[in-house]
LUMVEXFI-522428 format. One line per field, with one value per residue (C-alpha): chain; x negated, y, z negated; residue number from 1; residue in one letter. Coordinates in steps of 0.2 Angstrom, whole numbers, plus 5000, padded with zeros to 4 digits. Example, Ala and Ser with C-alpha at 12.3 -4.5 7.8 and 13.67 -1.06 7.14 Angstrom:
mol = c(A:A)
X = c(4938:4932)
Y = c(4978:4995)
Z = c(4961:4964)
seq = c(1:2)
type = c(A:S)
REM end
This chain:
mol = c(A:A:A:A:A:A:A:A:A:A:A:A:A:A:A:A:A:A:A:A:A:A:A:A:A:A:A:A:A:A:A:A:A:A:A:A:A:A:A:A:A:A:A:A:A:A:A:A:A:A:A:A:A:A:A:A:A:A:A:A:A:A:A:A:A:A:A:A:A:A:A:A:A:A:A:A:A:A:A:A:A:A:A:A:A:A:A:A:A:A:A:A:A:A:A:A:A:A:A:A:A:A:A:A:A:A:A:A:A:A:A:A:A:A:A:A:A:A:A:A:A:A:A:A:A:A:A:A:A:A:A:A:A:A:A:A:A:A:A:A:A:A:A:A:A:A:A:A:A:A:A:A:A:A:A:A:A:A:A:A:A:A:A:A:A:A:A:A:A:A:A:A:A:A:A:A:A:A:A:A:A:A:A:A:A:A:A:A:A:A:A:A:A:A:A:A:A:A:A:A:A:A:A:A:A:A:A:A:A:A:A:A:A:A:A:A:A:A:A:A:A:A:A:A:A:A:A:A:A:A:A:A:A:A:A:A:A:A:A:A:A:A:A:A:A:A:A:A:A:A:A:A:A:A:A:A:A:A:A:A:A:A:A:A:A:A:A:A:A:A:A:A:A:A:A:A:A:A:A:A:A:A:A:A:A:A:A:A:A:A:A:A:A:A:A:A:A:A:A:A:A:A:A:A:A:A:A:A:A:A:A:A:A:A:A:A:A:A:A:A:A:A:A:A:A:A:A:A:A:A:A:A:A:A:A)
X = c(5111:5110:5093:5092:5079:5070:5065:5053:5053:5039:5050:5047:5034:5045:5041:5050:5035:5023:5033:5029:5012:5001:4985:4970:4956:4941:4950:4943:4947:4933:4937:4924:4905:4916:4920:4939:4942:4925:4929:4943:4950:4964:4980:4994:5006:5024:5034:5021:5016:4997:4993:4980:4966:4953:4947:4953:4945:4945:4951:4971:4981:4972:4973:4994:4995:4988:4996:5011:5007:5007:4986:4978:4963:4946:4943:4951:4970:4983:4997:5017:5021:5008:5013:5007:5019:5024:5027:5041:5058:5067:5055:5068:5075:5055:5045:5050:5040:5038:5023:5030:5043:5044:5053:5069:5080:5080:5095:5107:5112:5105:5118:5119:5098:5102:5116:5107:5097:5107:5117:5100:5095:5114:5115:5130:5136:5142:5124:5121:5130:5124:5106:5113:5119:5104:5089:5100:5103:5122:5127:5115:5120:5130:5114:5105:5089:5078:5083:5078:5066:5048:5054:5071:5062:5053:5068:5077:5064:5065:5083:5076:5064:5077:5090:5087:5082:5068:5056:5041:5037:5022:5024:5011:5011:5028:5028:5022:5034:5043:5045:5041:5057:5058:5040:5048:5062:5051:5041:5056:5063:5049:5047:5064:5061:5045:5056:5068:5051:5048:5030:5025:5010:5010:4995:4992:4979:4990:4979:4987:5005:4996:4990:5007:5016:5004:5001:4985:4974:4963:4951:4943:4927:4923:4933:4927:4933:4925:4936:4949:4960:4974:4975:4970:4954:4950:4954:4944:4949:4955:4946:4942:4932:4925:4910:4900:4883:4875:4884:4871:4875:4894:4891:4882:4897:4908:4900:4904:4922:4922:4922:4912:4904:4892:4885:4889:4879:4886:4879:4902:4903:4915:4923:4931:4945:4963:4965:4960:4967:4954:4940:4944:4944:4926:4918:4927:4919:4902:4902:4900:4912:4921:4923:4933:4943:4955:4960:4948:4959:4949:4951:4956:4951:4935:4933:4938:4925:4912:4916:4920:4905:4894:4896:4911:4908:4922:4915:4898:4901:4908:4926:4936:4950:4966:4973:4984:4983:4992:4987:5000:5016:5025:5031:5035:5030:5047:5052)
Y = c(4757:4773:4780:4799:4802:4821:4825:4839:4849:4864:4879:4883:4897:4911:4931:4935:4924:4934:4950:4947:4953:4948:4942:4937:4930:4926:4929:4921:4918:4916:4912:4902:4913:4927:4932:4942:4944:4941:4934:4950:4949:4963:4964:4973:4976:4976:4993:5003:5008:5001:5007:4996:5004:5002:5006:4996:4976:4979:4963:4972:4961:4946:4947:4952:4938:4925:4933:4927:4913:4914:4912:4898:4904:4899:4900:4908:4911:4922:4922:4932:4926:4915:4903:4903:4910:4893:4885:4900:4893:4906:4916:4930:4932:4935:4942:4955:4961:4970:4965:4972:4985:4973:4955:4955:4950:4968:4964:4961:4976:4980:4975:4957:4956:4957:4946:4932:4933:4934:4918:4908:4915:4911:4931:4937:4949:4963:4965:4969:4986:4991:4988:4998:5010:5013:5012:5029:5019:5014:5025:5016:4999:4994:5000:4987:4985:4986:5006:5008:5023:5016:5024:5015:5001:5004:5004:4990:4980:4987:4983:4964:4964:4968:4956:4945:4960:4955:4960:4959:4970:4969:4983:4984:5005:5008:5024:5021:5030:5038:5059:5070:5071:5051:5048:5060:5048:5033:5040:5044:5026:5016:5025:5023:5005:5005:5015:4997:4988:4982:4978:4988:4984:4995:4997:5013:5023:5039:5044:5061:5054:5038:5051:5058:5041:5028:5025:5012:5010:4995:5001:4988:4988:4975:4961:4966:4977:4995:5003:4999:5006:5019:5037:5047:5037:5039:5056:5061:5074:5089:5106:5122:5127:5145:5154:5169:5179:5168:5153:5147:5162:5158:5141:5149:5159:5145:5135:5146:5145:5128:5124:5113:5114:5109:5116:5107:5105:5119:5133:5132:5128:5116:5119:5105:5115:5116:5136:5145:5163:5156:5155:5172:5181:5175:5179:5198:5198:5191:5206:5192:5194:5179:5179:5163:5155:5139:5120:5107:5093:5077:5073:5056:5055:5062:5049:5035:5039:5039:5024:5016:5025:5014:5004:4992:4976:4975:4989:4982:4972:4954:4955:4949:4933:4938:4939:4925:4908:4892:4879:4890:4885:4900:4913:4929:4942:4947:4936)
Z = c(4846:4856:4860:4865:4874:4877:4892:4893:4907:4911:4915:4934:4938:4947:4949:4933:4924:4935:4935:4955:4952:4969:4962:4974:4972:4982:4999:5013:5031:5045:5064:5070:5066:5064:5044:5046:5026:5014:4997:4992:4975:4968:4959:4963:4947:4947:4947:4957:4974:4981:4996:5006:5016:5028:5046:5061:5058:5043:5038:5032:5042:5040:5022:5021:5032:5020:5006:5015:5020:5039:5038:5030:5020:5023:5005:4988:4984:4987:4975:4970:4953:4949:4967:4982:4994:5000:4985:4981:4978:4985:4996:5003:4986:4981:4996:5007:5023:5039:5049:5066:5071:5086:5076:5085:5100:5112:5117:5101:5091:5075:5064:5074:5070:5054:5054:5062:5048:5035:5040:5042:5023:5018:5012:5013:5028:5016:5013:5028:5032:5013:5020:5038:5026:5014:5028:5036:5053:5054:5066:5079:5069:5088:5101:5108:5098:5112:5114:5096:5094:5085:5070:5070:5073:5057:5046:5055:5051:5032:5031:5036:5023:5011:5014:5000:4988:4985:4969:4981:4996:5008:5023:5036:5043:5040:5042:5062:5072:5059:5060:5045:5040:5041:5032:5015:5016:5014:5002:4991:4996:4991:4975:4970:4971:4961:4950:4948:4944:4962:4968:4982:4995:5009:5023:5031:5039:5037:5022:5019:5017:5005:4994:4992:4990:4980:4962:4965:4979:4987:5002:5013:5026:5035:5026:5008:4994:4993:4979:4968:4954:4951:4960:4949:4944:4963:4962:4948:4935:4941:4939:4945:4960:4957:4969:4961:4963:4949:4945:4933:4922:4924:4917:4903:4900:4902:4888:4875:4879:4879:4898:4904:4923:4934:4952:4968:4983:4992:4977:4972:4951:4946:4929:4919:4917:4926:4920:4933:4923:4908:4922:4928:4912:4906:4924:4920:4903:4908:4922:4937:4952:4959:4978:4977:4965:4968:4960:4962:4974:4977:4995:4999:5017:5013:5001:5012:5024:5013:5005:5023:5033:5045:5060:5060:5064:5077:5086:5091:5104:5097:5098:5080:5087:5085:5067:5071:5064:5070:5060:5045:5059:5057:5068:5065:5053:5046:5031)
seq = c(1:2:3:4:5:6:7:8:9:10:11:12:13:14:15:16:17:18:19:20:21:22:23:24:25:26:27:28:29:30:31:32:33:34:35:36:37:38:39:40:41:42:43:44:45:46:47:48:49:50:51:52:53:54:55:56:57:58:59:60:61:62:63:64:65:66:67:68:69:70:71:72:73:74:75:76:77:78:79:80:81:82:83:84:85:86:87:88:89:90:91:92:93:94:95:96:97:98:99:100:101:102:103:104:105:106:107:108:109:110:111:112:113:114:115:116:117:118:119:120:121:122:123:124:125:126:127:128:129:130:131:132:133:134:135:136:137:138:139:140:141:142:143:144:145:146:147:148:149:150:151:152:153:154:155:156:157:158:159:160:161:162:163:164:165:166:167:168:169:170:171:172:173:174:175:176:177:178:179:180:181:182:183:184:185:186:187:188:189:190:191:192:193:194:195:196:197:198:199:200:201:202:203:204:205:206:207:208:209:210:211:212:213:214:215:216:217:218:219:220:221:222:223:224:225:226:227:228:229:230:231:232:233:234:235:236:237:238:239:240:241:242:243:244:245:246:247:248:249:250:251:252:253:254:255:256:257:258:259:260:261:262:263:264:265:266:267:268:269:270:271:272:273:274:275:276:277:278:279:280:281:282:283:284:285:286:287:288:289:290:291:292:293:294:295:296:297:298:299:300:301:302:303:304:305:306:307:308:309:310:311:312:313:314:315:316:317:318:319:320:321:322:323:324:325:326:327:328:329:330:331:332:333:334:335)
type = c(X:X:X:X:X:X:X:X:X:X:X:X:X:X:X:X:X:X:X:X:X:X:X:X:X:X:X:X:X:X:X:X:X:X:X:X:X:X:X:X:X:X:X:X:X:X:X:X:X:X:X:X:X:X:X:X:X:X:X:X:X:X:X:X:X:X:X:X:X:X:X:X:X:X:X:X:X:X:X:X:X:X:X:X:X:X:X:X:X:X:X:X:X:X:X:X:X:X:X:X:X:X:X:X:X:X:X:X:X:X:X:X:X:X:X:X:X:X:X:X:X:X:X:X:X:X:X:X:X:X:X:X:X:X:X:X:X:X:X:X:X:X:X:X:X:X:X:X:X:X:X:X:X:X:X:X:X:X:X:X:X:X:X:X:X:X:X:X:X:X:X:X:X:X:X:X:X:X:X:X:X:X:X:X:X:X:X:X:X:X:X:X:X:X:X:X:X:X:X:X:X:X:X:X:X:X:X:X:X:X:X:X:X:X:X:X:X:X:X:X:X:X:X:X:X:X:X:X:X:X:X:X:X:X:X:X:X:X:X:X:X:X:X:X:X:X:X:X:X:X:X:X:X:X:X:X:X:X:X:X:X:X:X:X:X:X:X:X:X:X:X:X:X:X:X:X:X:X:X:X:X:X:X:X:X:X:X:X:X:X:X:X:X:X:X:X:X:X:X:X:X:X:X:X:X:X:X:X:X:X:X:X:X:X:X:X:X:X:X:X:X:X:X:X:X:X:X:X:X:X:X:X:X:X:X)
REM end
């Protein structure tokens, strides 16, 4: 008699289950008395761009760190996929990331830097002109990597992070170094990969370029989430700023076209409304002059200070340890 037996096996958790969302949850990591990253929970969603913010200390590095499993967490989790970054069974084909502009041997040449690491991943080599190719640095592909530039640096280490086209990347202030013309190609570079449903998590403090660049943003102080949530939530609705003699009697005009306003601090009306002509007109036919008129535009930076105001904790005195940890027993912060 033959007995067929069915085995039942519990398909294996990858970042196409996940859609290499980064989930974490009560983040954790203290040195000593000193608290580096104080129970952090967010999400970062597959096919966008999340910028991740906060002052010097703040706790940024610390946290990409045990997202990646180069610091082991006091507390909480840190997961790509629904797995902890070491339990990925193909973690260059998952993760991508640039922790340093500085990984690298200064005297081989780019394209052998990238070739070293291609052979140790098993990638193959064509891979890595295409990478040469699209991070715009194959004419210095030969030069020694130690005469790169910061901003080819930058992009060298891009093309690392890329070698096993990943679905995940975690940059830490990529655009350090780079010119303007440099920063508007990254913009439009990491978009086009959100744009292929790749998950984007990019630290900066260059908040004018983040505003132009992210879809969602998490801001940090002192080791513990501030804000989070999509841009334009941050943002707030747009309007219309609009100064006059007697803005109370311009919002009175206002209502009866169906605009709604209210007064700000500084005696400037702010109308719920992106038609700055339509303002005009009713100040013209309630007789009230208008000695400014312009678009609302919520300011980012101003935001984040407020949010971030006060003393940080790293600048009173009691120096934060290294954001380093050995006990993870890796090195490097190019994966």
């Amino acid at each position: 008699m033959t007995t067929t037996t069915t085995t039942t096996t519990e398909p294996a958790a990858s970042t196409s289950a996940g859609g290499g969302r980064i989930e974490v949850r009560g983040l954790t990591k203290r040195f000593g008395a000193f608290t580096a990253v104080d129970d952090l929970s967010f999400d970062v969603e597959p096919g966008r761009i999340t910028g991740f913010l906060g002052p010097n200390g703040a706790g940024k590095t610390t946290t990409l760190r045990m997202v990646l499993g180069l610091v082991r967490p006091t507390a909480g989790d840190a997961t790509i996929g629904g797995l902890r970054y070491v339990d990925l069974p193909d973690p260059l084909g998952t993760v991508g990331a640039a922790l340093e502009a500085t990984n690298f041997h200064p005297g081989r040449s780019g394209r052998d830097h990238l070739r070293v690491l291609a052979d140790a991943a098993s990638v193959p080599t064509r891979r890595v002109d295409e990478l040469l190719e699209l991070t715009g640095i194959p004419a210095a592909a030969s030069k020694r990597a130690g005469q790169y530039s910061m901003g080819m640096r930058q992009r060298l280490g891009l093309a690392a992070a890329l070698l096993g086209d990943p679905q995940v990347l975690v940059l830490d202030e990529p655009t350090n170094g780079l010119d303007p013309e440099g920063i508007r190609w990254l913009r439009g570079f990491l978009r086009r990969l959100s744009d292929e449903g790749k998950t984007i998590l990019v630290s900066s403090h260059l908040l004018r370029e983040v505003e132009q660049t992210v879809d969602d943003v998490v801001i940090i102080a002192n080791g513990r989430l501030v804000k989070a949530g999509t841009m334009a939530d941050i943002k707030g609705s747009p309007g219309a700023l609009v100064r006059t003699s007697d803005p109370a009697a311009l919002a009175g005009a206002l209502r009866v076209a169906d605009v709604t306003s209210v007064l700000g601090e500084d005696g400037t009306l702010v109308a719920d409304t992106t038609d700055l002509r339509l303002v005009g007109d009713v100040a013209l036919r309630a007789g009230l002059p208008v000695y400014g008129l312009e678009p609302k535009r919520a300011d980012l930076e101003a935001l984040f200070f407020q949010l971030t105001e006060g003393t940080n904790r790293n600048e009173t005195g009691a120096a934060a340890p290294p954001e380093r940890d050995a006990t993870a027993g890796q090195e490097g912060a190019t994966l």
